[in-house]
C-alpha positions as CSV (number, residue, x, y, z in Angstrom):
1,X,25.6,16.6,-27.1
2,X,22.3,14.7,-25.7
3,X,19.2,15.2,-27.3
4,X,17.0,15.9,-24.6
5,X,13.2,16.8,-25.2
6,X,11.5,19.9,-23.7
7,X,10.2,19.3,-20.1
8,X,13.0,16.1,-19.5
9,X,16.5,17.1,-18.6
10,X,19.9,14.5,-18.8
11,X,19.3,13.2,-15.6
12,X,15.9,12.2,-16.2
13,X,16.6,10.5,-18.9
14,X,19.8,8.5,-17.3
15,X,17.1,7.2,-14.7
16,X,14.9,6.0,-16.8
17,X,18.0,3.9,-18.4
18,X,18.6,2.6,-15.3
19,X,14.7,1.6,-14.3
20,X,12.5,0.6,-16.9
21,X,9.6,0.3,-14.8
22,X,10.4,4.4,-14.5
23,X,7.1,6.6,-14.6
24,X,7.2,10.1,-14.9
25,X,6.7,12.0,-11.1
26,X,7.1,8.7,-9.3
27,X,10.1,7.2,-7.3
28,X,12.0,4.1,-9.1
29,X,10.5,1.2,-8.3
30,X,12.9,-0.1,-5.5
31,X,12.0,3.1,-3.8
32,X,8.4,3.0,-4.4
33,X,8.2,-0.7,-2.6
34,X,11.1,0.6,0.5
35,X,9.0,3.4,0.8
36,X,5.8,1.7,0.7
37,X,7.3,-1.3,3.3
38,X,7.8,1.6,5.8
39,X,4.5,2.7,5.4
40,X,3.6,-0.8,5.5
41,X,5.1,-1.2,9.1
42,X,4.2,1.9,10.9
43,X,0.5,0.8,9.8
44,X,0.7,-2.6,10.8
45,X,2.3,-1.0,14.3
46,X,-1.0,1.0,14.6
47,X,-2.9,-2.5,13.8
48,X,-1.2,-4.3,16.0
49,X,-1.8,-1.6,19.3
50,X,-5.4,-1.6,18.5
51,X,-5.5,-4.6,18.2
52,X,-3.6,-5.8,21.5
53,X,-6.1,-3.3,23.4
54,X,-9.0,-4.6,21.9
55,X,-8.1,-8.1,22.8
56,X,-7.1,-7.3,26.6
57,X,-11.0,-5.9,26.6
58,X,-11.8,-9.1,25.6
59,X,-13.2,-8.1,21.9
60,X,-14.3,-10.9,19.2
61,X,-11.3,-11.8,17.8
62,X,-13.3,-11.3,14.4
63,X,-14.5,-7.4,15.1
64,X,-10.9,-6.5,17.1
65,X,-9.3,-7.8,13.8
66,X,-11.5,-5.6,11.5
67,X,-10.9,-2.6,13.8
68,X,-7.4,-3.1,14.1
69,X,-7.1,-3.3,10.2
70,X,-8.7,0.0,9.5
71,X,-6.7,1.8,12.1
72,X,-3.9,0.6,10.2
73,X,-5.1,1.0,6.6
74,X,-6.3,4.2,6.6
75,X,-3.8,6.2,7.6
76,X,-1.6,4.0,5.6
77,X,-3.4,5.2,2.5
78,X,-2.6,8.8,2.9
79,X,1.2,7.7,3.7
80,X,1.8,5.4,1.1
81,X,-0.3,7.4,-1.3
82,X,1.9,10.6,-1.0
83,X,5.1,9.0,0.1
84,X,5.5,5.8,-2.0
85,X,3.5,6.4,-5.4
86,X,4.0,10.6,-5.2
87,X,0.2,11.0,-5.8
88,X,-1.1,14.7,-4.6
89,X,-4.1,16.2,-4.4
90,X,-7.9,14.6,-4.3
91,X,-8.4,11.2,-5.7
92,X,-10.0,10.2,-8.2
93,X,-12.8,7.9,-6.6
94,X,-13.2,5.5,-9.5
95,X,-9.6,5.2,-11.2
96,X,-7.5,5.4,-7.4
97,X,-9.4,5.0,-4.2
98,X,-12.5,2.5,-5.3
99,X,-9.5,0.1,-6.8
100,X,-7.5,0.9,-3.2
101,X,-10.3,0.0,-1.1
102,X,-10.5,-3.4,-3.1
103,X,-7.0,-4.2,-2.8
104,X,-6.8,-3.5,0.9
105,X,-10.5,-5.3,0.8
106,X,-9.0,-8.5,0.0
107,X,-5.8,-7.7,2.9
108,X,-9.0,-7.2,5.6
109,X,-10.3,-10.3,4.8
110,X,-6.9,-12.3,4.9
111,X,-6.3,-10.8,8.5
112,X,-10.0,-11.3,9.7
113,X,-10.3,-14.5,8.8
114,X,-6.7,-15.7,10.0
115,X,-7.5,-14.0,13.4
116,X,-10.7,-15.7,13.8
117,X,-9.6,-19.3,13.1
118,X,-7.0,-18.3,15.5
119,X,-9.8,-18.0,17.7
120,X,-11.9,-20.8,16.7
121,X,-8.5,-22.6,17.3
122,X,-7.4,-21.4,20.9
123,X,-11.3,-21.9,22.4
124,X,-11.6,-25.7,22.3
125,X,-7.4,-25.7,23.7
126,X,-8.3,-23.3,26.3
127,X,-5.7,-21.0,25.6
128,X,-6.6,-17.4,27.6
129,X,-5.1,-14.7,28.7
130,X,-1.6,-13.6,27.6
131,X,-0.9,-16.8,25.7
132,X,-4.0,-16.6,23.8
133,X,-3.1,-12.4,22.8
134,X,-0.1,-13.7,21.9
135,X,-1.5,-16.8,19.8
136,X,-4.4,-14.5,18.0
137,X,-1.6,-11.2,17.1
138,X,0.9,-13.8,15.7
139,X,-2.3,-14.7,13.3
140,X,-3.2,-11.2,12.1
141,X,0.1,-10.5,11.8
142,X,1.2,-13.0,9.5
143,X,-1.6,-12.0,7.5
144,X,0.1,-8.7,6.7
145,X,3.8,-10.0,6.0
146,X,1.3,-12.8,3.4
147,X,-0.8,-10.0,1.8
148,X,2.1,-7.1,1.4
149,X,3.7,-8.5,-1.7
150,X,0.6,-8.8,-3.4
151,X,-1.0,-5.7,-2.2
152,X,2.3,-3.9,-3.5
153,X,2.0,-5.6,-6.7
154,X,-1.8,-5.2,-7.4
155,X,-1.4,-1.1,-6.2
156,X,2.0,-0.5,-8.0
157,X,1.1,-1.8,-11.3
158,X,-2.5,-1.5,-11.7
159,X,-3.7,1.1,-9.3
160,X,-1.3,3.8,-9.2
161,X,0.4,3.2,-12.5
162,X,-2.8,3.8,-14.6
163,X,-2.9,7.0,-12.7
164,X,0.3,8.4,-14.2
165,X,-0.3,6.9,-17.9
166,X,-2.3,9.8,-19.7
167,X,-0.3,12.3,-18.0
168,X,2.9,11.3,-18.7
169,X,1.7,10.8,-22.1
170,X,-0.1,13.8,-22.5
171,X,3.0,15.9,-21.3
172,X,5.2,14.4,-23.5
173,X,3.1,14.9,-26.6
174,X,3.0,18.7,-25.3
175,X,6.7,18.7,-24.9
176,X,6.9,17.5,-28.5
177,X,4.8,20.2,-29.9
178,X,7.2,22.9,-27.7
179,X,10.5,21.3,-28.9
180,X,8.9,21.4,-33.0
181,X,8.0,25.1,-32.9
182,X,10.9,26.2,-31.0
């Protein structure tokens, strides 16, 4: 027979064999980066339409590149927030979202300033139209594919996981307490 503790059943506990990195309420960690890669992509595709528009209007390649990214990041937030990390409800300003907005912070500024010496780059050549859409995207772009690994890294293990600590903790001290007196 297993031993299983109040409040964790058998399959919990053969998961969290299988993934170390398991936390309580949150999907393994393969599915956690899957899930947050999709969420990844369908907010760079939101990035990357503002951003074509923008440029076809002729925007600074600097302030099209800062629009684009917020069209991108925010809703990305609220799907990678629920979807990848399982996180419900209001959040906490100064443990999840001031942390978040630093992390993606540091992803605005990789895909502004990529963009604009994209720009700086394709004024002295010449490059317009099309070619130069083409030439300035390809920039911002490869900012993203650059930055995800690290923004991953930085939300998975310091943002998001600090959020699940104490009550993980908390309910299996409680779980404890039910399995003594029972």
């Amino acid at each position: 027979m297993t031993n299983v503790s109040a409040g964790q059943n058998a399959a919990d506990q053969r998961e969290s064999a299988d993934d170390p990195d398991h936390r309580p309420g949150q999907p393994k960690f393969f599915a956690r980066l899957v899930r947050a890669l999709m969420s990844s992509g369908l907010a760079t595709g939101m990035s990357q339409v503002t951003l074509i528009v923008l440029l076809t209007m002729s925007v600074n390649p600097t302030a099209a590149s800062a629009v684009a990214f917020v069209a991108g990041a925010v809703p990305n937030y609220f799907v990678a927030r629920r979807w990848a990390w399982n996180r419900k409800g209001k959040p906490d300003f100064k443990r999840e979202l001031l942390p978040y907005l630093f992390v993606i912070g540091l992803g605005a500024i990789a895909s502004m300033t990529l963009t604009t010496i994209a720009g700086w780059i394709t004024e002295p050549l010449r490059i317009e139209g099309f070619v130069r859409i083409i030439v300035l995207d390809v920039a911002f772009l490869s900012s993203y594919a650059l930055v995800f690994l690290i923004k991953f890294t930085l939300l998975d293990r310091f943002v998001y996981s600090k959020l699940d600590a104490p009550k993980a903790a908390g309910k299996a001290k409680s779980a404890e307490v039910q399995t003594q007196v029972a």
